[in-house]
N, C-alpha and C positions, 0 to 999 in steps of 0.2 A: 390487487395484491401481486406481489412479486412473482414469477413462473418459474415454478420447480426447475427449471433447466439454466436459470441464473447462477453461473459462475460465479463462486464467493471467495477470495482471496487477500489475507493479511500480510501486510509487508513488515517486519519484526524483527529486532535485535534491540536489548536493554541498555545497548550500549552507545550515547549520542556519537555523532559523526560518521556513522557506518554507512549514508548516503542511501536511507529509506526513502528520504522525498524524492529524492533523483529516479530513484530507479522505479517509484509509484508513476511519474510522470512521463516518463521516456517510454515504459510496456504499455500504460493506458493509451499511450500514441501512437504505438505500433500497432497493438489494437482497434485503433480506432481508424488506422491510414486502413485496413483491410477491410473497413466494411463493419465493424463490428460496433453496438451500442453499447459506450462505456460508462460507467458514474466510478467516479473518484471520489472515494471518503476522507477527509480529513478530521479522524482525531486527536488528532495530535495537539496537547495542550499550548505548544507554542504556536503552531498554524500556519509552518513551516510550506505545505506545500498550499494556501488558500490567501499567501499572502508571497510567496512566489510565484504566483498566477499572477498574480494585480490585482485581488482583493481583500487590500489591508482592511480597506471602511470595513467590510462584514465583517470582518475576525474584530474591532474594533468597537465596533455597533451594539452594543449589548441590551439596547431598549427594542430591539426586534428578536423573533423568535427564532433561533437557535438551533442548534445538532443540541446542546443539553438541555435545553428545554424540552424537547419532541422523545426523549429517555421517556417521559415521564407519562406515567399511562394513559393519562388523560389528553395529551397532545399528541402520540405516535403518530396519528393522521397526519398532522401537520407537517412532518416531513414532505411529501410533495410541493409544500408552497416555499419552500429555500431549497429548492435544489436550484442550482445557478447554470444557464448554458453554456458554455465556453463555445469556442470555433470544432476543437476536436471532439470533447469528451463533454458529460455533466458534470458537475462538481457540488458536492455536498459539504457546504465548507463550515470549517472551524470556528471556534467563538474564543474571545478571553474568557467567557464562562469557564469553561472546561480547565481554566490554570488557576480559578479561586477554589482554595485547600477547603473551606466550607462547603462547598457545593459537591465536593468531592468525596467528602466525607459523608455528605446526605445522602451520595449515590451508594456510598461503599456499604448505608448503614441500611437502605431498601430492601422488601423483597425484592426478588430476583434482580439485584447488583450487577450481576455477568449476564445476564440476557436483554435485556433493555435493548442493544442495538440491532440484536438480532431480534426483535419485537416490531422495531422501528421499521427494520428495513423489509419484513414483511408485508409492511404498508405500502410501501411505492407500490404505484400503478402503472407506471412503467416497466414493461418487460425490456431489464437489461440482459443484453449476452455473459457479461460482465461487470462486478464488484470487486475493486480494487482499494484494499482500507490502509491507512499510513497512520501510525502509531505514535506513542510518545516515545522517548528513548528511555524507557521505565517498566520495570515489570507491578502494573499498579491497576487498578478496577477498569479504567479505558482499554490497555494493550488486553486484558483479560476478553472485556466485553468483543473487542475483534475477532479475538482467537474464535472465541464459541460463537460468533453472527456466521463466521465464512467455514469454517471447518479446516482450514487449507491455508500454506503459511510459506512465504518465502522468508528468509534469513537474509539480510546483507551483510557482511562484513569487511571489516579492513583489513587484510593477508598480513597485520604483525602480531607477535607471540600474545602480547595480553591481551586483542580485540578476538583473538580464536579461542583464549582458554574461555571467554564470556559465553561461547557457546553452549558450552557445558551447564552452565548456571539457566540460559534457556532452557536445555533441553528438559532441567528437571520440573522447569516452571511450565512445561506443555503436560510432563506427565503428572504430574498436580492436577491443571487444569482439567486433562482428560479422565483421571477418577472419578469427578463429579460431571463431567458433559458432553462424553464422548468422545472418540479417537479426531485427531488433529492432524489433516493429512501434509507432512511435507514433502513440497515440492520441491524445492531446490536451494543453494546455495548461491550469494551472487559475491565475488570477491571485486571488491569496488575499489578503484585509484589504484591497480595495481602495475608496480615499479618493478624492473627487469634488475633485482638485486638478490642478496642470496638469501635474503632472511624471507623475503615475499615467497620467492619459489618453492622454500622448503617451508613455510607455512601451507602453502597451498596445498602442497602433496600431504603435508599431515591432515590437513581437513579432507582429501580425499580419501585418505587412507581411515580417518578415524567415522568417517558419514558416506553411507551409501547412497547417496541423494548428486545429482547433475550438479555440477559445480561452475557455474559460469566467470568469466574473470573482463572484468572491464576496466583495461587499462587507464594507466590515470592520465595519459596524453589524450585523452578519449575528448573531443569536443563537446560538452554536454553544457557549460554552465551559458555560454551566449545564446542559446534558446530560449531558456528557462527564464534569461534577462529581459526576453520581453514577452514572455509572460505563456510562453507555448513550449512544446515537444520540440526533440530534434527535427521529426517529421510535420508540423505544423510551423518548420523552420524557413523560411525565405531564402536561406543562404545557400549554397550549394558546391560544396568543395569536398575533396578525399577526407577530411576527418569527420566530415558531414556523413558523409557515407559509411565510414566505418562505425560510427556510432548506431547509425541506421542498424546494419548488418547486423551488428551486437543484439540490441534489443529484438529484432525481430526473430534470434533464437529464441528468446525466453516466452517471447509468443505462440512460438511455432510450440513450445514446449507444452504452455497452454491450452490451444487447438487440439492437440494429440490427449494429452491427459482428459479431458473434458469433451473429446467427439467434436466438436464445433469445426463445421466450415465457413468460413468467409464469404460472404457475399458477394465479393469480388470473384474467390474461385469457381462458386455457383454458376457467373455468370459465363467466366470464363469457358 
């Protein structure tokens, strides 16, 4: 069974493009460059970040068992047996299950619909430091089930005026969710692909001004997609140049911000 001291965190916005996979795959690697044992969830019905890795055949694969198969009460064990190793982190990867509206509908029409994942993930018998879950771009019984497996929720957005007003339409979709299954702690804001123009700037300060929550900004020069091109983190990155670094630097805030909120030291700094 999982150990109470597992970090559980959703990465969420309803709104596609807002660059959840990115920024699930880049802190799972900061994470993971300090020592820490990471699992990456992908729920996400398109399998966005498990077929950004290099594992299209599994998302693909639908005669092997599944993230939606292992919902189901009778399987939740089986989770252990598809978790996938990568080089940095585990990965619990995505199915086209999860994008047939039938199966979806079978989940939505279940007892307990919104707990299923966090059912599941109390099965692993791996003591992770950290759970880090990647959503659909939908507020639908999947992004639900994340919210209530982790407790705890980061936001991406994109710094222009209609991708910040969508905020608002989450934040009501948490306090929905929290009448029935407890408070939803957010951590932070992450402002993705952000552009040194006037409309980003003064987006930004309105989301500071209107969310009391850390608001991190990662600009859009930011090297991040030739990592992910062959299938790893910035930090699980071969290459080694000043955007390399900057990118590093970025993520290992939102780390550091983790470690802090959650007590966790690194193994690295232990040793240190």
């Amino acid at each position: 069974m999982t150990d109470t001291n597992t970090a559980r965190i959703t990465v969420a916005n309803q709104k596609g493009g807002a660059g959840k996979t990115t920024d699930v795959i880049h802190t799972g690697g900061a994470l993971a460059a300090r020592g820490h044992d990471v699992l990456l969830v992908d729920i996400d019905y398109h399998g966005g970040l498990t077929c950004s890795l290099g594992y299209n055949d599994l998302y693909y694969d639908t005669s092997r068992t599944t993230l939606f198969d292992v919902l189901d009460f009778d399987q939740m064990e089986s989770v252990n047996d598809i978790i996938v190793e990568h080089e940095e982190f585990d990965i619990l990867p995505a199915s086209e299950k999860l994008a047939n509206n039938k199966n979806i509908q079978t989940l939505l029409e279940a007892p307990k619909s919104r707990e299923r994942l966090e059912m599941t993930l109390d099965e692993l018998e791996k003591d992770y430091d950290y759970i880090i879950v990647d959503t659909p771009p939908s507020l639908n019984v999947l992004t639900d089930n994340a919210l209530v497996a982790t407790g705890n929720v980061v936001i991406p957005v994109i710094p222009e005026k209609l991708n910040a007003n969508s905020l608002q339409i989450f934040a009501k979709q948490l306090s929905s969710l929290e009448q029935a299954y407890g408070d939803i702690n957010r951590l932070a804001i992450v402002c993705n692909r952000v552009e040194q123009n006037a409309e980003h700037r003064d987006t930004i300060e309105e989301i500071k001004s209107a969310y009391s929550l850390p608001v991190f900004e990662i600009p859009k020069r930011t090297d991040l997609s030739q990592s992910i091109g062959e299938g790893v983190s910035v930090f699980g990155f071969g290459k080694e140049n000043q955007r390399v670094e900057d990118a590093r630097d970025l993520f290992n805030e939102i780390a550091d911000l983790f470690d802090e909120t959650f007590e966790k030291t690194a193994p690295e700094e232990v040793e240190a």
